[in-house]
C-alpha positions in Angstrom: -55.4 -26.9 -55.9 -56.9 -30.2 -58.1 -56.5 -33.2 -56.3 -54.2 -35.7 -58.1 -56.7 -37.7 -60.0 -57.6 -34.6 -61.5 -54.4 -33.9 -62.6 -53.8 -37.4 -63.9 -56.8 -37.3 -65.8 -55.6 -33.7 -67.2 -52.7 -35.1 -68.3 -54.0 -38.1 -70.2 -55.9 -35.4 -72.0 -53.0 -33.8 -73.4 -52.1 -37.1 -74.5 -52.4 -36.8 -78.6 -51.3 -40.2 -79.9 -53.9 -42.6 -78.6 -50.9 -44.6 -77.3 -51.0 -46.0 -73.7 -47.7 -44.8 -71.7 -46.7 -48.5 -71.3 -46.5 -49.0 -75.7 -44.4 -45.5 -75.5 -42.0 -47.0 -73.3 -41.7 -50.3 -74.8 -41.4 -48.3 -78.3 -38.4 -46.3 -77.2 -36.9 -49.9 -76.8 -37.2 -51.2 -79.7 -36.4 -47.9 -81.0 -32.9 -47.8 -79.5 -32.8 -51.5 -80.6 -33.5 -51.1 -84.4 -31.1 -47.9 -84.1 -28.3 -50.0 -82.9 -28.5 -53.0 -85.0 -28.6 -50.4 -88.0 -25.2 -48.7 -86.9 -23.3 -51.6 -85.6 -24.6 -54.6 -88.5 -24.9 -52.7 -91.4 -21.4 -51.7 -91.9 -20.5 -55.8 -91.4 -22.8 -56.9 -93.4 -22.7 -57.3 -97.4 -26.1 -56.4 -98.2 -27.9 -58.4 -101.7 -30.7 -57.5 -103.1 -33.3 -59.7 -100.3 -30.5 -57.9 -97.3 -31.3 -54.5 -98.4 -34.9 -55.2 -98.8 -34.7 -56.5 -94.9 -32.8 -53.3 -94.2 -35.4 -51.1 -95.8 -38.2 -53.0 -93.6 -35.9 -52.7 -90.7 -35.1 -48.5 -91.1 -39.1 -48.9 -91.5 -39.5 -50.3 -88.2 -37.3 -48.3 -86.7 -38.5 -44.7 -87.8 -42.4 -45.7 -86.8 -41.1 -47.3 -83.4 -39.8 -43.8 -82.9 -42.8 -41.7 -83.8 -44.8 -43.9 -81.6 -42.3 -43.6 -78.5 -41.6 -39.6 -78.7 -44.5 -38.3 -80.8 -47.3 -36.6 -78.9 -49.6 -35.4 -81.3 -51.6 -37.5 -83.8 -51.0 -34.9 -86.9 -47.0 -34.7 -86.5 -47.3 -39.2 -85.7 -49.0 -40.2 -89.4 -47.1 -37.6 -91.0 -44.3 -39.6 -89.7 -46.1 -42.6 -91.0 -46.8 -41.1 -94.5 -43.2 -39.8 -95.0 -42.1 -43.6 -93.7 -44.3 -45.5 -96.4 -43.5 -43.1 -98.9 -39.3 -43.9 -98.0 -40.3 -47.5 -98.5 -42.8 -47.0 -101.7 -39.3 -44.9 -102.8 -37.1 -47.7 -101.7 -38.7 -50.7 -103.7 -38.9 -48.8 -106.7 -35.4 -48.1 -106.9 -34.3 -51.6 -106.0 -36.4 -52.7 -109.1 -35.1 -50.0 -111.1 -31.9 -48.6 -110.3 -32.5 -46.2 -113.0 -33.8 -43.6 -111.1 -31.6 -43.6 -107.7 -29.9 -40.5 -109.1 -33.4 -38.6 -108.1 -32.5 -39.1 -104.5 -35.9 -39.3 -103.7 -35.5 -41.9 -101.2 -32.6 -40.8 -99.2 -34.5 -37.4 -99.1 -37.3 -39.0 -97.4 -35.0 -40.8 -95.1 -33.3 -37.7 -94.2 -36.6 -35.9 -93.1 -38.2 -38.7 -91.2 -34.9 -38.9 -89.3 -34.8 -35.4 -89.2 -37.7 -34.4 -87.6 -37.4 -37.5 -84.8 -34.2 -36.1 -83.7 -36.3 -33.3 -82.6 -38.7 -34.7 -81.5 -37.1 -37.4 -79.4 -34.5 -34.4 -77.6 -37.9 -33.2 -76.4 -39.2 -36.1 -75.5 -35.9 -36.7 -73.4 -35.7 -33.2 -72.1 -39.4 -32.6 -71.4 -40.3 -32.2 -67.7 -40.5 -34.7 -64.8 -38.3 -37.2 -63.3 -35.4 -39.0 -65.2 -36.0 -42.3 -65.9 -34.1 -45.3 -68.2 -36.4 -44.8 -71.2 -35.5 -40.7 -71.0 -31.8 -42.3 -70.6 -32.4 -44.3 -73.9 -33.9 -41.3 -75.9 -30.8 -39.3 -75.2 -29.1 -42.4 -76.8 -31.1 -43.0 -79.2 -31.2 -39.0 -80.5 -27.5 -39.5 -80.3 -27.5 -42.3 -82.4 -30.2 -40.6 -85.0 -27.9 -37.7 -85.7 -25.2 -40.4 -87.0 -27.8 -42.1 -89.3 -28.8 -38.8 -90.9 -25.6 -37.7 -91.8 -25.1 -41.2 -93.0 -27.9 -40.3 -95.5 -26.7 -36.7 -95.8 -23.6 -38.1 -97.5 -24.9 -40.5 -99.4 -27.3 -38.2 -100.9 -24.0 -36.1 -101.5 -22.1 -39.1 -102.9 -25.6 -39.6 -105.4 -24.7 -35.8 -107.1 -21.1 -35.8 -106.5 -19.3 -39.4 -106.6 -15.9 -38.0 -105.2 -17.4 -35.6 -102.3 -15.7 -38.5 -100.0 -12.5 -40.7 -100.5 -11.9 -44.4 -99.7 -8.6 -46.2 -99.6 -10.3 -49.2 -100.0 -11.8 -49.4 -104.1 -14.4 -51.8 -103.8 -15.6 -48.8 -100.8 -15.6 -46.1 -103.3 -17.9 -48.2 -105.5 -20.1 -48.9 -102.8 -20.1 -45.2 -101.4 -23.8 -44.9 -102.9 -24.7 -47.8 -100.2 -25.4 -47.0 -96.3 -23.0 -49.5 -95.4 -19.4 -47.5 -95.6 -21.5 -44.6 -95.4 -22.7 -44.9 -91.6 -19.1 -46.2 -91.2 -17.9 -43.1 -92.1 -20.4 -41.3 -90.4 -20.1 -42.1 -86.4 -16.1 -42.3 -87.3 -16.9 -38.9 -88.0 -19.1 -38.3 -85.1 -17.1 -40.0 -82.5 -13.7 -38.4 -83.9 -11.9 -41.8 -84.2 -10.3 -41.5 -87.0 -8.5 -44.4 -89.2 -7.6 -42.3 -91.9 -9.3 -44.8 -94.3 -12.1 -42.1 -95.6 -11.9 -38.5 -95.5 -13.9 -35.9 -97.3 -12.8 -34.4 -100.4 -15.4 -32.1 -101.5 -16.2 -28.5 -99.4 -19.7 -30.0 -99.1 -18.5 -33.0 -97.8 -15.9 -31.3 -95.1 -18.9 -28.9 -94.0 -20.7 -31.6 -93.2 -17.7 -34.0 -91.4 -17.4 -30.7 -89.3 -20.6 -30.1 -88.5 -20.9 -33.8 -87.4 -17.7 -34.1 -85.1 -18.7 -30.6 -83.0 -22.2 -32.1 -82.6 -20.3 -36.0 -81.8 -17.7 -33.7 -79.6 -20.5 -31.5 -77.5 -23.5 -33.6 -77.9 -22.8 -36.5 -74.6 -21.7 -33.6 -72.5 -24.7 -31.4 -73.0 -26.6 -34.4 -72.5 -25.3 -35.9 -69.6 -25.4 -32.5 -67.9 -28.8 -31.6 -68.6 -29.5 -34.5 -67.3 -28.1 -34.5 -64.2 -29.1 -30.8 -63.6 -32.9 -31.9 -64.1 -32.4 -35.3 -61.9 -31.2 -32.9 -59.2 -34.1 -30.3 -59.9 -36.7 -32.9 -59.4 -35.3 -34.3 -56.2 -34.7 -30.8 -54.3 -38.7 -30.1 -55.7 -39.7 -33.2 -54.4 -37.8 -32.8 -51.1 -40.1 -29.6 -50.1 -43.3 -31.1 -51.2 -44.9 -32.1 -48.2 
């Protein structure tokens, strides 16, 4: 058997970012922190042209604060970092020259960066060990994710097909190509409350709303009992260690 410095060392070995464990934890903070004030102060907030600039550079923040939390390997981290400076190159370019939004070549990029941290932060959250607050806040925050990227998944919808989703409200409907009634719509989806303000209209549009409310309907119970199983596992293992 390796004594325990030996195992330490092995696993700072396996260790592929370059990160110390300290700057993983403190960016799964301010991961779940930019995550929240996306979904809660976006929808409240009437973005100009410098707001959705700030929004850009916060979504930035947010998807490199991720990579560095739940990314383990240097490759999969800067290809998170390429995909995230390409979203904001994308971004710019299309706030100077709404022209070419219909491309969707932004939102696609925001889709896939989110995209692949949802998976990677569920295994982050599930690898392992002993359950601590920061794997509590990665099952959060992967929670949260999967509302922000159907967000995007209907508003890359709404760019090719205007009427996938109806609004009561008009000045909505002319804003449905903005995030703001967009991730509205989308954790009303995901957490089934339903005002009956916005609805999907399109088959597209309802494939996704489904999709969405099963994963917002099974999603905190497969969570919280995974969790709970492995908090469980860990303690009976540690009570037979000597």
């Amino acid at each position: 058997m390796a004594p325990d410095g030996t195992k330490v060392t092995m696993r700072k070995q396996k260790r592929r970012t370059g990160f110390p464990i300290w700057i993983e934890d403190e960016g799964l903070s301010f991961f779940l922190a930019f995550l929240v004030l996306i979904a809660v102060f976006v929808p409240m907030v009437h973005l100009s042209r410098p707001g959705r600039i700030g929004l850009d550079t916060i979504f930035a923040l947010m998807l490199v604060s991720g990579a560095i939390a739940t990314i383990r390997h240097r490759t999969l981290l800067y290809l998170i970092v390429v995909v995230t400076a390409l979203e904001f190159t994308a971004d710019l370019i299309m706030e100077f020259n709404p022209t070419l939004r219909h491309w969707g070549l932004d939102t696609a990029l925001k889709i896939s960066g989110m995209a692949i941290l949802v998976v990677m932060t569920l295994k982050h959250t599930f690898r392992p060990g002993p359950i601590s607050v920061h794997r509590v806040m990665g099952g959060v925050a992967a929670y949260l994710l999967v509302g922000l990227t159907f967000a995007f998944g209907y508003q890359l919808l709404l760019e090719e097909r205007p009427l996938a989703i109806h609004f009561q409200s008009p000045l909505a409907e002319t804003l449905a190509g903005e995030p703001r009634p967009l991730v509205y719509f989308s954790f009303s989806t995901l957490t089934s409350v339903t005002y009956g303000d916005a609805y999907p209209v399109h088959r597209i549009a309802r494939s996704l709303t489904m999709a969405e409310a099963l994963i917002g309907q099974l999603y905190p119970s497969i969570l919280i009992a995974t969790l709970v199983g492995m908090s469980l596992q860990a303690r009976s293992g540690g009570g037979l260690s000597p």
